[in-house]
N, C-alpha and C positions, 0 to 999 in steps of 0.2 A: 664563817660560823665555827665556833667551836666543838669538837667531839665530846667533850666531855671524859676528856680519857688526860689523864696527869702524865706529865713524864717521867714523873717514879715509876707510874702504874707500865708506863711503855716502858721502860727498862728492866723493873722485873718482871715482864714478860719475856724480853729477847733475853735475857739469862737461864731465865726457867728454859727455853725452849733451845738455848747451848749446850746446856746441861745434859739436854736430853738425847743430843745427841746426831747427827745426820740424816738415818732414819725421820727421826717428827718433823726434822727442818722438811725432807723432800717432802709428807704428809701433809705438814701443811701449808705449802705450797704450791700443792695440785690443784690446778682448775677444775672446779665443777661446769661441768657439762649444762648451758643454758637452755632452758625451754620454758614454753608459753603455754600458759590456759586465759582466755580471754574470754568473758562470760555476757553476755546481753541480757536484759531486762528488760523487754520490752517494756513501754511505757509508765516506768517506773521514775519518780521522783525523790532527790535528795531528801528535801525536808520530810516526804513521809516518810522514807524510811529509817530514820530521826526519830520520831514520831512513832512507829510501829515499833522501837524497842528492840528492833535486827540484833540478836547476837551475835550471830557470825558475823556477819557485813561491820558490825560496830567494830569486830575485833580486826576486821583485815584494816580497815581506815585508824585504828590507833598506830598497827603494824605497820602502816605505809602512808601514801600522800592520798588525800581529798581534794579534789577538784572539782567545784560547780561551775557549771559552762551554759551558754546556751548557743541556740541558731540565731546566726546574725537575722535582725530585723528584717534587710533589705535580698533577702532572698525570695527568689520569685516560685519558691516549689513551697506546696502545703507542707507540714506540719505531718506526715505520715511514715509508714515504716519504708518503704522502697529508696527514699530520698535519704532518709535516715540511716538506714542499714547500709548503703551503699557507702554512704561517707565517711563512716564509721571502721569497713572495710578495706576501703581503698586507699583513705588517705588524702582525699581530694574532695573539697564542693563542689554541688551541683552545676554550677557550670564545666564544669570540666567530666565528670561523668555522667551527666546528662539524662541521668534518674530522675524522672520530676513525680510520678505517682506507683502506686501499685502495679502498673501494668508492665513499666523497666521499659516502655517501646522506645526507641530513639537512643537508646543507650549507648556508651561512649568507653564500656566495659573492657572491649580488645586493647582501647590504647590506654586504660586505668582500671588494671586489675582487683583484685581484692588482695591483701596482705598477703595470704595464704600461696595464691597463685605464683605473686613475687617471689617466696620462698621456693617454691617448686624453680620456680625461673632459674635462681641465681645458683638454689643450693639442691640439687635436686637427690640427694642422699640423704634428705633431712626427711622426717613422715610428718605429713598434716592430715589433718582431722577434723572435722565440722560434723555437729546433728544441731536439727532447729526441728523447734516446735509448727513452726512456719514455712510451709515450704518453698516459698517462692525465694528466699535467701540462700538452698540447698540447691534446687533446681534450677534458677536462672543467675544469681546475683555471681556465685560463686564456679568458677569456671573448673570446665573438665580435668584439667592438669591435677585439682586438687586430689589428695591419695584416696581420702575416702568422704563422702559426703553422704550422711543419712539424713532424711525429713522421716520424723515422727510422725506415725498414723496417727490419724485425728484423736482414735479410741484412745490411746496413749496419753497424747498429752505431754505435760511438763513432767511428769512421772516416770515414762517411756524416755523422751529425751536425758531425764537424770541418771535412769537406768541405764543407759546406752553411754554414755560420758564415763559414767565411775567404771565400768566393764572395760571400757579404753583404756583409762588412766592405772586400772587394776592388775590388765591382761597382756596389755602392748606398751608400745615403749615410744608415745608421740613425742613429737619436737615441739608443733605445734598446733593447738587446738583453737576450736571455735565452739561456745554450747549456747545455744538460744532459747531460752523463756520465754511466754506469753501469757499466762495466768493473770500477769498485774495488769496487763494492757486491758483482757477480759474486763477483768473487775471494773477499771476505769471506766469502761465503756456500758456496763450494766448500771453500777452504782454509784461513780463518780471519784475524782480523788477525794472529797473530802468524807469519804463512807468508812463505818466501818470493817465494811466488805473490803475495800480496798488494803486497809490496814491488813486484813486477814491473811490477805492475797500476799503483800509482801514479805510477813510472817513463815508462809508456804515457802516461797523463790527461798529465801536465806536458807530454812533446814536443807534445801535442796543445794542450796551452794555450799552449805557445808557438809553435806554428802561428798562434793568433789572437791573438796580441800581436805576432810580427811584421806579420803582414796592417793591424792597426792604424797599427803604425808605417809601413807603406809608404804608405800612402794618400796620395793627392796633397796631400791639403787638409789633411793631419795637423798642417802650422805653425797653423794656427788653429783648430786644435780642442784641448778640454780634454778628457780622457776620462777616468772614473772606472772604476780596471778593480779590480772586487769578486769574491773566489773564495771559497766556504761549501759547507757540508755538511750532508745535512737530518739523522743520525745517526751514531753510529760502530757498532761492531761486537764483538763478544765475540772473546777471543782465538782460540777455538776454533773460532767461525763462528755468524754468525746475529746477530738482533738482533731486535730485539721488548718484550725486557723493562727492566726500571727500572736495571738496574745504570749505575755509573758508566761504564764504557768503551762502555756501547749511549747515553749519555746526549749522549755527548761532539760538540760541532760547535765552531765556528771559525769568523772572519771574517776574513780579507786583503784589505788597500784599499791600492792607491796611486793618486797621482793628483790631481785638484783639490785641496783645501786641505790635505788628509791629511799629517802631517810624515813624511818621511821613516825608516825604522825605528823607530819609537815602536812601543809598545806597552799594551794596557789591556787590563783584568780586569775590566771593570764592561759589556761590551760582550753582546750577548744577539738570540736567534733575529731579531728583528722590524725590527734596525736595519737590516740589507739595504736593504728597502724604502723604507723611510724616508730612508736617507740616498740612495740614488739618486732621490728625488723631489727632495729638497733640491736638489742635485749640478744639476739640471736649473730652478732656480728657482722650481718650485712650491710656496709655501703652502700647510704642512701643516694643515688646513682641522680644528678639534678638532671639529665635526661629525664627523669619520673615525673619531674615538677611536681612532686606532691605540696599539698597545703599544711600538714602535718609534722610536729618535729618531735624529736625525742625529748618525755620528760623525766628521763636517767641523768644523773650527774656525771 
């Protein structure tokens, strides 16, 4: 594929930048520093968020790659967040982490951790990060190595959790984060996806995602850092409300990536629950170690 860059245009580049000197050549060619914000949306759908007119979200998917995906058919776990969140995190289908409901019983979590854990594993100099509107993703899903795991009080909400994220990304200096939504999954479940409430809902989640993409972009240190900013969803929702079973629209999730290698507005159909993980392991230069057997691969060039 082409860049779109002439090789006039690449030539008087490396001239200007001869010209300039040693100095701008070392500048710029100093690596920026990589790190991760990976954001969930509970029960959030592509097309609505299409549909609801998302500014920020519109603008990070021109920024970077779109990926609609779904849960394969022939999976034998419902349609819920435990099954979803788990694989999202780890890297691996339900067979292999062994998440089938809500409750995480039977879980398979020690020998398939969450992203986050991995990082701690391999790099343990690195700080990770997670707050969830949810807490059973902070408290069970996500294992103690992680640096810091907050669950939002009920009172709080998606508000608390957004609050608590921009305060990290404002104050401290993560490698790599985790922030989780639930507000759409609500709505779904009150009003249905095809409500205007639902629209509302994801209206909300965006100014709140783009609460923590400005907070990134402010950061002092932001000129030497790379950040890979990833938005996904562990399920979608039935029009009428709910979700649990096999249908197409309760099957349905999504990838948005801009950022490190990712080209800008691209888009793929071959992209599936596991890459998250994976590609923000990558994003961070870990060797994905085939001892992990993750199901997940990097969607970095």
């Amino acid at each position: 594929m082409s860049s779109g860059i002439s090789r006039r245009s690449l030539l008087a580049s490396a001239a200007a930048l001869a010209a300039a000197g040693p100095l701008a050549s070392a500048a710029h060619a100093a690596p920026r520093t990589p790190k991760v914000l990976l954001i969930g949306l509970d029960g959030a759908m592509l097309d609505r968020i299409t549909d609801a007119e998302a500014p920020r979200l519109g603008a990070l998917m021109a920024a970077g790659l779109t990926a609609p995906s779904s849960m394969p058919v022939n999976l034998s776990v419902p349609t819920v967040s435990g099954p979803g969140w788990s694989t999202v995190l780890t890297g691996v289908w339900p067979a292999k982490h062994r998440v089938r409901d809500n409750s995480f019983g039977g879980n398979r979590l020690s020998r398939y951790p969450d992203f986050l854990t991995r990082i701690e594993t391999v790099r343990p100099e690195l700080a990770t990060h997670a707050v969830s509107s949810w807490a059973p993703i902070t408290d069970t899903l996500l294992s103690p190595k992680v640096d810091e795991r907050v669950s939002t009080p009920g009172d709080e909400y998606d508000e608390g959790t957004t609050e608590r994220a921009v305060a990290r990304l404002r104050d401290a200096d993560p490698d790599a984060m985790f922030v989780h939504l639930d507000n759409i999954d609500h709505a779904g479940h009150r009003h249905g996806a095809a409500s205007r409430e639902y629209l509302e809902a994801i209206r909300g989640a965006d100014a709140q995602v783009g609460r923590m993409l400005d907070a990134v972009a402010a950061r002092s240190s932001h000129g030497g850092e790379d950040w890979l900013i990833m938005v996904t969803a562990d399920h979608g929702h039935t029009a009428s409300g709910g979700h649990g079973g096999f249908s197409r629209a309760e099957r349905q999730t999504f990838l948005v990536a801009a950022g490190g290698s990712i080209t800008p507005g691209s888009e793929r159909s071959d992209a599936k629950m596991p890459d998250a993980a994976a590609s923000a392991l990558a994003h961070l230069g870990i060797t994905l170690d085939p001892e992990w057997n993750l199901d997940g691969r990097p969607l970095l060039r």
